[in-house]
C-alpha angles and dihedrals in degrees: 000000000000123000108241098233086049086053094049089050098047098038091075089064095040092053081051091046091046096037104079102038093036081069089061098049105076115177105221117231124258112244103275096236138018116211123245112255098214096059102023120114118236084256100049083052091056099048091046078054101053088045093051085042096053087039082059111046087046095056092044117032081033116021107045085033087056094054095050085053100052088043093056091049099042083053087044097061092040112104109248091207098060113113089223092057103104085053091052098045095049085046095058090040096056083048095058090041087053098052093044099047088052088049097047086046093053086046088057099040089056093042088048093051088038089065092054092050093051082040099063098039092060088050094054093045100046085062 
């Protein structure tokens, strides 16, 4: 764990180092509204689909990809040979962890509200 006055001498070159290449990793937002599965058309079901479909494949095939990305670089940019590398690597590397464990969370709570809404449909319709 890192000590808090390394990390607040530390934190101003890491928000250099972020600040350029954060800019070019935008989360996508999540579709606005789900329909209700137990009034939805069929339609309105496979639109909602193809949103959440489209949600998914940029967080993860652009978004994650992208910090990865901007965590490489950032690591890469760093100097090895200063004696305060390990703390900045591990740094930007908690940040990127940080950013792609709330997007995967966000990808699993929708997913997981997603089901009950197809769920529901295909209860309804099966009636």
């Amino acid at each position: 764990m890192l000590k808090s006055s390394t990390l607040l001498a530390i934190a101003p070159a890491l928000l250099a180092l972020c600040g350029t290449a954060e800019a070019a990793c935008v989360y996508p937002q999540a579709p606005q509204s789900l329909p209700n599965g137990n009034t939805a058309t069929e339609a309105e079901m496979k639109v909602a689909n193809g949103q959440i479909k489209d949600y998914v494949k940029s967080v993860q095939e652009t978004y994650l990809q992208c910090l990865d990305k901007e965590k490489n670089d950032a690591i890469a940019a760093l100097d090895n040979t200063d004696p305060e590398y390990p703390q900045k690597k591990a740094a930007l590397e908690a940040i990127q962890a940080k950013k792609n464990n709330a997007a995967v969370d966000e990808l699993q709570a929708l997913a997981t509200r997603w089901n009950a809404e197809i769920k529901a449909f295909k209860e309804k319709s099966s009636k």
